[in-house]
C-alpha positions as CSV (number, residue, x, y, z in Angstrom):
1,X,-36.0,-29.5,4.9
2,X,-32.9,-27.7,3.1
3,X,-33.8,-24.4,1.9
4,X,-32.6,-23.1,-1.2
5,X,-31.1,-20.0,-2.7
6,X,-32.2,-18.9,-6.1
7,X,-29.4,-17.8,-8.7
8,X,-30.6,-14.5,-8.4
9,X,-30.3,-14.4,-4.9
10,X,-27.0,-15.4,-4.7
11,X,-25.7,-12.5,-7.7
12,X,-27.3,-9.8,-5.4
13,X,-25.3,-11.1,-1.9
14,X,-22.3,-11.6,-4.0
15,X,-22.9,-7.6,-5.9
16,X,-22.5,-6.5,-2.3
17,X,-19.6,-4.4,-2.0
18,X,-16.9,-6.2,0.5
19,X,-16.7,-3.8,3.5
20,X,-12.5,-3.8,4.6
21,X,-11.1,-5.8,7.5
22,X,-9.9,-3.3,9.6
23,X,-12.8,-0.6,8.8
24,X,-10.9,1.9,5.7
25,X,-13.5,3.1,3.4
26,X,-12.5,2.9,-0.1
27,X,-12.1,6.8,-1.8
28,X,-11.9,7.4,-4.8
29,X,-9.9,10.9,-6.2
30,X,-9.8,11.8,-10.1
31,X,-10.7,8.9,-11.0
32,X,-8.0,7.6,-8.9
33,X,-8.9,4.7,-6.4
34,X,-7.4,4.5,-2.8
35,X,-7.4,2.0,0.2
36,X,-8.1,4.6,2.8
37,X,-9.3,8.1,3.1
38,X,-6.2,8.9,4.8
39,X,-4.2,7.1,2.2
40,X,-6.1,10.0,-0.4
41,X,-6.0,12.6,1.7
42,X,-1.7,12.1,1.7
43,X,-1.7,11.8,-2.2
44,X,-3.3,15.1,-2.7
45,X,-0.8,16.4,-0.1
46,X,2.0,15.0,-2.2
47,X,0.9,16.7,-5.1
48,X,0.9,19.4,-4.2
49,X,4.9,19.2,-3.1
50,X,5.7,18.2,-6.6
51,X,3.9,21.0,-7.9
52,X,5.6,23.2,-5.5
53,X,8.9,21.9,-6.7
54,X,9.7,20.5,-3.1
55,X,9.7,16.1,-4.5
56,X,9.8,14.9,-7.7
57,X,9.0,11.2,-9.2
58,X,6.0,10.8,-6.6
59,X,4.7,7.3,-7.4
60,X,2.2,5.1,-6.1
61,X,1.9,1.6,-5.1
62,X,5.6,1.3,-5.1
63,X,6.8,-2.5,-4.8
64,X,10.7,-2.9,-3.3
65,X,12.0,-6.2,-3.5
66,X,13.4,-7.7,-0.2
67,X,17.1,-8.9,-0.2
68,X,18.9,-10.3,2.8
69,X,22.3,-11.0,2.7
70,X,22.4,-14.6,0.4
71,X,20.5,-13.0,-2.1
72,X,16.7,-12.2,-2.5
73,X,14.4,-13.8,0.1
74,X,11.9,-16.2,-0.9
75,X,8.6,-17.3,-0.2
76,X,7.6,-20.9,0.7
77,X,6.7,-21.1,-2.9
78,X,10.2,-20.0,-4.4
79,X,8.9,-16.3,-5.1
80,X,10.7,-13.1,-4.5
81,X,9.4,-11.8,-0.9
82,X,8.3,-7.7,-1.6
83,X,6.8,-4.8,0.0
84,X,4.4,-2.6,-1.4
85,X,4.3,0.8,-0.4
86,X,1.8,3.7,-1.0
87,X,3.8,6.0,-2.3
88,X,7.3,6.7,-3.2
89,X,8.9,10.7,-4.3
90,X,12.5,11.9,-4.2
91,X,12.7,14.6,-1.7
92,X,14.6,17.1,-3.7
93,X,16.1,19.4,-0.3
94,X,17.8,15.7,0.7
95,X,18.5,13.9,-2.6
96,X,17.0,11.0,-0.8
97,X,14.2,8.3,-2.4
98,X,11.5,8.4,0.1
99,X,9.0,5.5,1.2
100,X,5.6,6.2,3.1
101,X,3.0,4.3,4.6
102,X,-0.6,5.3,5.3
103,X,-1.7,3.1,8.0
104,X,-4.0,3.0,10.1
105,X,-3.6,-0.8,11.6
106,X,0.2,-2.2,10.9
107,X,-0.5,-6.0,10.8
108,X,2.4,-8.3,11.9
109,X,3.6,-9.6,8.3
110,X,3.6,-5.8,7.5
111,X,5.7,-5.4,10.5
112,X,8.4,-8.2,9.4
113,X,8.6,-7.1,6.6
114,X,8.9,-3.1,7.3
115,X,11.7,-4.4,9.6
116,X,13.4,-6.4,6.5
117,X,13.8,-3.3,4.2
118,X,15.0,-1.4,7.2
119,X,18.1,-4.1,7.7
120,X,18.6,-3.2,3.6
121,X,19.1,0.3,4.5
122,X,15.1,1.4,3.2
123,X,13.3,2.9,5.6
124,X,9.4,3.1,5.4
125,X,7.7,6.1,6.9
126,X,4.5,5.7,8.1
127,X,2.4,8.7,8.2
C-alpha cells in the first residue's frame, strides 16, 4: 500500500528553511541579507573604511563580465559567462577598483572562473 502525504504536509516540509551546501548560515545585518557570517562580518568592516575615508564606491554583489581575447565568452546557451563578487570599493591610497571574496569553500567553476578575470588583468581577493 502507497502511503500518502496530505497538502498540508507537504507546505510544512517545503516552509522548511534550505540549510546551505557547504554549511554558511545565512545573517542578516540592517536589514541587509548575507550568504555567510564571514561574508557580514567583512561588510561591516568595509564600512567602516568608507567611513574612515580609506575606500569609496563599496558595492556589493558586484557582477564582471568575462572577456577572453575574441570577444566575451559564452555559455553553452549563447549567454555572457560572469562572475559575481561580494563586494567591490575603490581603495583610495592605490587608485585601484578592488574585488573580494568571502569564501569559505572555492568550488571548481568558481576557480575557472577566478582564473578567467585574472587573464583580463581583474584580480579577485579572497579574504
Amino acid at each position: 500500500m502507497v502511503e500518502r502525504m496530505t497538502a498540508a504536509d507537504l507546505r510544512a516540509t517545503q516552509s522548511q528553511p534550505k540549510s546551505q551546501k557547504y554549511g554558511a548560515q545565512r545573517t542578516v545585518v540592517d536589514g541587509v541579507t548575507f550568504d555567510s557570517k564571514k561574508e557580514a562580518a567583512r561588510w561591516a568592516q568595509l564600512c567602516l573604511l568608507q567611513r574612515a575615508g580609506k575606500i569609496s564606491d563599496l558595492k556589493r554583489q558586484v557582477v564582471v563580465p568575462l572577456v577572453g581575447r575574441d570577444g566575451p565568452l559564452l555559455s553553452r546557451k549563447g549567454r555572457q559567462m560572469r562572475i559575481t563578487v561580494d563586494f567591490g570599493y575603490v581603495n583610495l591610497k592605490t587608485g585601484l577598483q578592488v574585488y573580494e571574496d568571502a569564501k569559505g569553500m572555492p568550488t571548481r567553476d568558481y576557480e575557472v572562473r577566478r582564473a578567467v578575470a585574472g587573464a583580463q588583468g581583474i584580480e579577485v581577493v579572497e579574504v
